[in-house]
NUPANU-283533 format. One record per residue (C-alpha): residue in three letters; x, z, y. Coordinates in steps of 0.2 Angstrom, whole numbers, plus 2048, in hexadecimal, padded with zeros to 3 digits. Each point is the difference from the previous one (the first is absolute). Layout:
<atoms>
ALAXZY ...
</atoms>
This chain:
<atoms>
UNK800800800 UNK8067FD811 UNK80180D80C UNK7EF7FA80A UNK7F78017EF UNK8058117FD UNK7FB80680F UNK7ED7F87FE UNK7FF8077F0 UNK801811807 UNK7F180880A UNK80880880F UNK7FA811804 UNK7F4800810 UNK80E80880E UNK7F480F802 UNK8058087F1 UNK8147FA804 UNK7FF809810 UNK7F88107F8 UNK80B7FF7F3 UNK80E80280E UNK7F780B808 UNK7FB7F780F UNK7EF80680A UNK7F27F3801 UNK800802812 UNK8137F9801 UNK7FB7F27F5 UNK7FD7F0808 UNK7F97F27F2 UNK8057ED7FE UNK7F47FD7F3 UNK8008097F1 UNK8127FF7FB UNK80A803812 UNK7FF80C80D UNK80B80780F UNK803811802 UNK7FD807812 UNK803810809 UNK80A80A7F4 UNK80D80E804 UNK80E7FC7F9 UNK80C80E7F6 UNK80C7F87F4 UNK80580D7F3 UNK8017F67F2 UNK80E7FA7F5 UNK8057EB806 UNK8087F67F4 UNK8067EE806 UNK8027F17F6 UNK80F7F4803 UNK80A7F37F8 UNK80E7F67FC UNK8047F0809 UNK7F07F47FB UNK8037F07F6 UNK7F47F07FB UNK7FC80C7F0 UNK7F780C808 UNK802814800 UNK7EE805802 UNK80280F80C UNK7ED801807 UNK7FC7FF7ED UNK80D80D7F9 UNK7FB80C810 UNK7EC7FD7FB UNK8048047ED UNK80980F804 UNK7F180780B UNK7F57FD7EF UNK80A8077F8 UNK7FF81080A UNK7ED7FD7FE UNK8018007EF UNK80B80F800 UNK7F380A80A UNK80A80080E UNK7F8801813 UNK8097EE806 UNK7FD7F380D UNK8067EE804 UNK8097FB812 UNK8037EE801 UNK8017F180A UNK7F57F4802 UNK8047EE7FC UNK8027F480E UNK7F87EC7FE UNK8107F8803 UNK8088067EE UNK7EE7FF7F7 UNK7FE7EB803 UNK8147FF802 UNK80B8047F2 UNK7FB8127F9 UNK7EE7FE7FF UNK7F8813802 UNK805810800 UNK7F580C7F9 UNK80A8047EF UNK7FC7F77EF UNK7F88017EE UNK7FB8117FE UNK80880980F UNK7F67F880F UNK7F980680D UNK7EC7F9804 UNK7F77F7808 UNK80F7F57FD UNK7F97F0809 UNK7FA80980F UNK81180B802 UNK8097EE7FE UNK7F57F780D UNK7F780880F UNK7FD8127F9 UNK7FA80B80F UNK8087F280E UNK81180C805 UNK80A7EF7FF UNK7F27F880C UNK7FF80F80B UNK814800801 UNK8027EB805 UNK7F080280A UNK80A81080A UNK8117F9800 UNK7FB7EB806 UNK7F580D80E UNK80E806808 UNK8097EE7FD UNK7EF7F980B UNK80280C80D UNK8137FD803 UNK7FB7ED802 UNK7F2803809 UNK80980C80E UNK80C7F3804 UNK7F37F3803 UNK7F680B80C UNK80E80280D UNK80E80B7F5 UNK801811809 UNK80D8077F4 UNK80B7F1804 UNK8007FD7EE UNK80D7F47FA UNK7F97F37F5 UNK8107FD7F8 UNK8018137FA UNK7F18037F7 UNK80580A7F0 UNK7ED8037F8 UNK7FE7F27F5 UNK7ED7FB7F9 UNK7FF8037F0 UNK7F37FC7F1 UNK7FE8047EC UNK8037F07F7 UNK8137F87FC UNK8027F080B UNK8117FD807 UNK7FA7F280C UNK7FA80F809 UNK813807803 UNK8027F780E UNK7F27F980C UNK7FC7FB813 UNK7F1808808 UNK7F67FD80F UNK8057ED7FE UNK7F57F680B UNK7F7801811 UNK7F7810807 UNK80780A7EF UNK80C80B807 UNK814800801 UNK8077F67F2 UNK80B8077F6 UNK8088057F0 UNK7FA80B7F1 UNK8018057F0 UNK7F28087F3 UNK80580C7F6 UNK7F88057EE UNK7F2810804 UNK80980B7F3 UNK8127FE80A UNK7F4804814 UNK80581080A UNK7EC8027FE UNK8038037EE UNK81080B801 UNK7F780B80D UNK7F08027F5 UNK80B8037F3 UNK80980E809 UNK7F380680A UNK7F88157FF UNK7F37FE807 UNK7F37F480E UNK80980880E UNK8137FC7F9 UNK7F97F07FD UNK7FC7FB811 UNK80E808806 UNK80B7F67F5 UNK7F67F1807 UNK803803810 UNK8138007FD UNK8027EF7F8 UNK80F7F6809 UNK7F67F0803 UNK80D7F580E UNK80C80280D UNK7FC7FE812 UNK80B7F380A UNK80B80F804 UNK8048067EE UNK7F480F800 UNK7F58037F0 UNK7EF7FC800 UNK7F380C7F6 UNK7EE7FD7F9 UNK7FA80E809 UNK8057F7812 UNK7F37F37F9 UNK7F380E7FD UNK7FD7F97EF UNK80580C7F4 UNK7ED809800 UNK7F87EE7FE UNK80E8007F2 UNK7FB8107F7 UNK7ED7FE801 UNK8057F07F6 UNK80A80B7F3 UNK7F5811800 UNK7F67FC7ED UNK8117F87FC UNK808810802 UNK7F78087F3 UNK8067FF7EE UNK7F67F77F4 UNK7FC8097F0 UNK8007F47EE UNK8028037EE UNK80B7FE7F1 UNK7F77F87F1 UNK7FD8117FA UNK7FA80A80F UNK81180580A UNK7FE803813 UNK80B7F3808 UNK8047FF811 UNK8027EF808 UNK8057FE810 UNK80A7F280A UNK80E7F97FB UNK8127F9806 UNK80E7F67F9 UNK80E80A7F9 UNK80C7F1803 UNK7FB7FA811 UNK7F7811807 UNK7FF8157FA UNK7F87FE7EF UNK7F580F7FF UNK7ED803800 UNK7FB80B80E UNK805811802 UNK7EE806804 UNK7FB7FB7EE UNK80F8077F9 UNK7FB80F806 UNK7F08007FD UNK8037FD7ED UNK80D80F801 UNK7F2809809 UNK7F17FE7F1 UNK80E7FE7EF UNK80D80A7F8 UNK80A7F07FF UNK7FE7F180B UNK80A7F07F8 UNK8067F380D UNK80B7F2801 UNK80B7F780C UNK8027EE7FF UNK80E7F67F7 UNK8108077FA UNK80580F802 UNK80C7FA80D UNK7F37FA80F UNK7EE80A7FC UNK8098117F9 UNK80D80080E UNK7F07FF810 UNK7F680C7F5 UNK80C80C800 UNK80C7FD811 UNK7F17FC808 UNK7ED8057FB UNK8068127F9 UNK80B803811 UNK7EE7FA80A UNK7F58097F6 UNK80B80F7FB UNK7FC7FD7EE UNK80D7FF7F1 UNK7FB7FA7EC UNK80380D7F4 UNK8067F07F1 UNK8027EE802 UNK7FE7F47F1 UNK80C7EF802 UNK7F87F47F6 UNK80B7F57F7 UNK7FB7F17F2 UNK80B7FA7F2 UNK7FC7ED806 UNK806804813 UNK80E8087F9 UNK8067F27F8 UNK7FE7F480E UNK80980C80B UNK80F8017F2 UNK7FF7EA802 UNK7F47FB7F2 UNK7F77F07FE UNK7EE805807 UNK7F97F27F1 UNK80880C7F3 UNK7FD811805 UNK7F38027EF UNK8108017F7 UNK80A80D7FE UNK810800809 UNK80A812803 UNK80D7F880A UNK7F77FB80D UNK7F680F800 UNK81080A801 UNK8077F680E UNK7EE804808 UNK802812800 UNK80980280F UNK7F17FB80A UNK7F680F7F8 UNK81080C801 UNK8017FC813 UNK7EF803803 UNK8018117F6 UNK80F80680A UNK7FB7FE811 UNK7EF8097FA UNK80880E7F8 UNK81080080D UNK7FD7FB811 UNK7ED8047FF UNK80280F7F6 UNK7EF8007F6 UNK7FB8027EE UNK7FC7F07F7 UNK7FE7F77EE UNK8007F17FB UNK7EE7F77FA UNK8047F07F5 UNK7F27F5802 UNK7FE7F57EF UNK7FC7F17FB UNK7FD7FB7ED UNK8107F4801 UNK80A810801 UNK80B8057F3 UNK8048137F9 UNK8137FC804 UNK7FC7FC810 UNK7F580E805 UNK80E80C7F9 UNK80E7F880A UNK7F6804811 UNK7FE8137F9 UNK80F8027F9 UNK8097FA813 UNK7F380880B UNK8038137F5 UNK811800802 UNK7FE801813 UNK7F780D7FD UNK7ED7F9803 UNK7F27FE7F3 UNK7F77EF7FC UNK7F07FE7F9 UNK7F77F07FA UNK7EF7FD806 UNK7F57F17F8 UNK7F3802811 UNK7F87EC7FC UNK7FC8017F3 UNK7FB8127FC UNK7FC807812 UNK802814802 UNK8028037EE UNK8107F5800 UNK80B80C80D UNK7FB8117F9 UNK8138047FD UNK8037F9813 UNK7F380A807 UNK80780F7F4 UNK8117FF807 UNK7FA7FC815 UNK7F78117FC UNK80F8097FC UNK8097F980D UNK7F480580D UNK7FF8147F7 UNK814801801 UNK7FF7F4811 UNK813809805 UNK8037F180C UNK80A804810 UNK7F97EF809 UNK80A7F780D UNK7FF7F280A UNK80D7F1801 UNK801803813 UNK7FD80B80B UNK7F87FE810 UNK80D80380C UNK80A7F17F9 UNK8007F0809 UNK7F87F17FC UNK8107F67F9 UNK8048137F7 UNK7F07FE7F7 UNK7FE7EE7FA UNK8158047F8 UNK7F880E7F9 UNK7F47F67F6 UNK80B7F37FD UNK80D8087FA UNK7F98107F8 UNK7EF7F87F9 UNK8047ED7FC UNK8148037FD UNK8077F480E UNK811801805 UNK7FB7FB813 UNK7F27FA80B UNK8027F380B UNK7F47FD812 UNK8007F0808 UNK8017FF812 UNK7EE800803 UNK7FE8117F5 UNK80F80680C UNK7F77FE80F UNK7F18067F7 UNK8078127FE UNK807800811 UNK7EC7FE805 UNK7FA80D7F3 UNK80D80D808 UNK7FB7FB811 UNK7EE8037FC UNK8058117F7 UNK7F77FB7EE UNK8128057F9 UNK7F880F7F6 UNK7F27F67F8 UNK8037FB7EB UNK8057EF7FB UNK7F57F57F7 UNK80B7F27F9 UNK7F97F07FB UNK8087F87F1 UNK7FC7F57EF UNK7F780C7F4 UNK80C7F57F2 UNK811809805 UNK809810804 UNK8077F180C UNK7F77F480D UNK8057F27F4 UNK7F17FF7F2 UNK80D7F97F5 UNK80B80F7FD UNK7FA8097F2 UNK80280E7F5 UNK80C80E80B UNK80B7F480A UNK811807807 UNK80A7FA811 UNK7F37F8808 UNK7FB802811 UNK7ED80380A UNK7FC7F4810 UNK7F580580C UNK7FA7F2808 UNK7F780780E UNK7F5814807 UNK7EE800803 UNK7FA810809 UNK7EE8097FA UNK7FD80C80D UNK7F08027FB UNK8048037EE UNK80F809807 UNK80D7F87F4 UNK80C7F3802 UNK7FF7EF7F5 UNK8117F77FB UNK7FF7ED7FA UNK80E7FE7F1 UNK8057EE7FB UNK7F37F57FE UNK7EF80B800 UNK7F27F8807 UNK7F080A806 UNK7F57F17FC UNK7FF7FE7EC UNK7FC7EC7FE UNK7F67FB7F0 UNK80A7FA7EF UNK7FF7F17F9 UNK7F18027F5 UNK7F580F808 UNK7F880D7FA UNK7F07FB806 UNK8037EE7F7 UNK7FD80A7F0 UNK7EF809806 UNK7EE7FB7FB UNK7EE805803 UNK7F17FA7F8 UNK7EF7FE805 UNK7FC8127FD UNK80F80880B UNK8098037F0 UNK8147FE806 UNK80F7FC7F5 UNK811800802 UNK80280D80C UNK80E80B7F8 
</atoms>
């Protein structure tokens, strides 16, 4: 069965009795039907125990870490455990681009699983709708007499929407008579928008429209900043984004609370639900399970440098999920063999899983093990090599078969995150610290988290730190945007590579997310569509039955 048909042959639970289950009060319950809801109004006090869900370095074989992170909340259900989801929601680019969905698979989904890949409760809408507002106003100010003297050729607030077209990367607007000033722009994907970050990052409505307010939008024609707020759009902004704030309440297929609530890149923006859903699962559970997107390298390292220093939070256990197949890519396999059994390759494709480990366990200081995600190709051999490597540094590692078996398939997992939790003995540290400048942080991270022996900055991110410490955002965290495929900029440097060196290309400032963005080699905040889409592959029939959305 494909993953769509397993969820259809499942009745969902009506969200009522998900919402009780956690604990939530009618009155904060706010319904989408029978199967979603928002939750409104609700005082946050995060004492439970938080448990993230990371990665090695992602491959064209798959990892399945929104499926392992589902599975392992089952499982907890299954072991009577009081437990609740936090993820991401999926943005449209990936779902018609190359990945298809991302609400898990088999028997570890989370549902409705058609809704949460498409327009669930509109917080993608509300988010383009809020940023391309403030993208209007900027235009329109200009064009009716410019009293902040703006300078048409420093606008830094890019238009943004949820779909991967790269003929979007670079445009003209206001082409044309009676349009406005003509000049030069650039969308950007909704899940890599300041808009996102901030919702992401946000406490609460007021933090929100503050952080609106404070987004860096242009330079006038004498070099000063240019905020939202001078445009007094940041409350036409946030009435666009108050049911968007809310989280949204789903299910897994067997009744887990899961909260889903926006969702950036991990490669090209933060990489982390939002902290208001984090907690608020940390508020109703015993253990809230999260993940971060990609590898370990790029979600992990802005969950931890960067949600947990904002929201003053910390995970008691992290689980890196690793895959014998991506291993043996990593270790230099041919990806049209990797049903065959080869322990070369999957020992040259270690190091990408020790590295991971090491920067967890040593530069992070957290607890962790190791959750082996399987696949029927797998051999014992294999599955003993990974152990057999990952216990002598110390660390357990567990198998989990979460397709195919769903919760009952990462009882050990969910056995051993338990005890890590109980012993929870972490004395957690950040990579940086705050007081660190700008170029201190990003050689932080490149050196300590990816293993770069040097980081390079082109002229144009020189001058760009010389503005950021003009402007005084020298305390805010980095955010570095890089390929997902790497500890590197360059996609093709697998495994653990040695002696190579990080390029940052260019700075953004987020002043309204407070955080600063660095552009490493190539990255691009505009996916663009693969040769054969996604959405080439989907269908619907006469009665609004869809296939092929993975």
């Amino acid at each position: 069965m494909t993953d769509i048909e397993i969820a259809n042959s499942i009745k969902p639970k009506n969200i009522k009795e998900i919402a009780k289950k956690l604990g939530v009060k009618p009155k904060n319950l706010e319904l989408y039907g029978n199967y979603k809801a928002k939750i409104n109004d609700v005082k946050l006090n995060p004492n439970g125990k938080l448990i993230l869900v990371t990665a090695i370095n992602p491959t064209s074989a798959g990892e399945g870490k929104t499926t392992v992170s589902i599975g392992l909340a089952d499982a907890f259900t299954n072991l009577n455990q009081n437990v609740c989801l936090a993820l991401r929601e999926p943005s449209l680019g990936p779902v018609f681009g190359v990945k298809g969905g991302a609400t898990g698979g088999g028997y570890s989904q989370v549902v409705p699983m058609e809704d949460i890949n498409l327009h669930f409760t509109g917080d993608f809408h509300a988010i383009t709708s809020a940023n391309n507002l403030l993208c209007s106003f900027i235009d329109n100010h200009i064009y009716q007499g410019n009293k902040l003297n703006i300078n048409p050729n420093r606008i830094v607030f890019n238009r943004c929407l949820d779909l991967n077209d790269r003929a979007l990367r670079e445009v003209e607007v206001a082409m044309g008579e009676k349009n406005g000033v003509q000049r030069h722009d650039r969308f950007n994907i909704t899940a890599a928008s300041e808009i996102m970050a901030i919702m992401c990052l946000s406490l609460n409505m007021a933090d929100l429209k503050e952080r609106l307010g404070n987004i860096l939008v242009a330079y006038d024609y004498d070099n000063n900043p240019v905020y939202a707020k001078q445009l007094k759009v940041h409350n036409a902004m946030a009435i666009l984004l108050k049911d968007a704030l809310k989280p949204n309440l789903v299910q897994t297929l067997i009744g887990t609370p899961a909260l889903i609530h926006c969702g950036p890149f991990a490669n090209i923006a933060h990489g982390c639900n939002t902290i208001i859903a984090t907690k608020l699962a940390m508020t109703y559970s015993k253990y809230t399970i999260t993940e971060a997107g990609f590898g370990a390298d790029l979600g992990a390292e802005k969950f931890l440098d960067t949600k947990c220093r904002v929201a003053d939070i910390k995970p008691n256990a992290v689980v890196i999920v690793a895959t014998v197949k991506a291993l043996k890519l990593h270790g230099g396999a041919d990806k049209d063999n990797l049903a065959q059994e080869d322990l070369n390759a999957l020992k040259q494709g270690l190091p990408n899983l020790t590295r991971h480990i090491n920067n967890i366990k040593n530069v992070y200081h957290l607890p962790l093990c190791v959750a082996i995600n399987k696949y029927t190709s797998d051999t014992e051999n294999e599955i003993e090599l990974i152990k057999n490597a990952v216990n002598k540094l110390g660390i357990q590692a567990v198998e989990c078969d979460v397709w195919g078996k769903g919760g009952m398939g990462a009882t050990d997992l969910a056995k051993e995150v338990m005890n890590l939790c109980e012993k929870d003995n972490s004395k957690f540290s950040f990579c940086y610290n705050d007081e660190d400048s700008i170029e201190t942080k990003i050689n932080k991270i490149a050196k300590n988290i990816y293993g770069a022996n040097k980081v390079n900055f082109t002229p144009q991110a020189l001058s760009d730190l010389e503005l950021i410490n003009k402007l005084g955002y020298n305390s805010y965290p980095v955010i570095i945007a890089k390929t997902q495929y790497s500890f590197s900029d360059n996609q093709k440097l697998l495994g653990a590579p040695e002696d190579f060196e990080i390029t940052i290309k260019e700075l953004q400032i987020r002043s309204g997310a407070k955080f600063i963005v660095a552009i490493a080699g190539s990255m691009l905040l505009m996916p663009g569509l693969p040769k054969i889409p996604a959405g080439a592959k989907m269908k619907i029939d006469d009665n609004n039955t869809i296939s092929g959305l993975f």
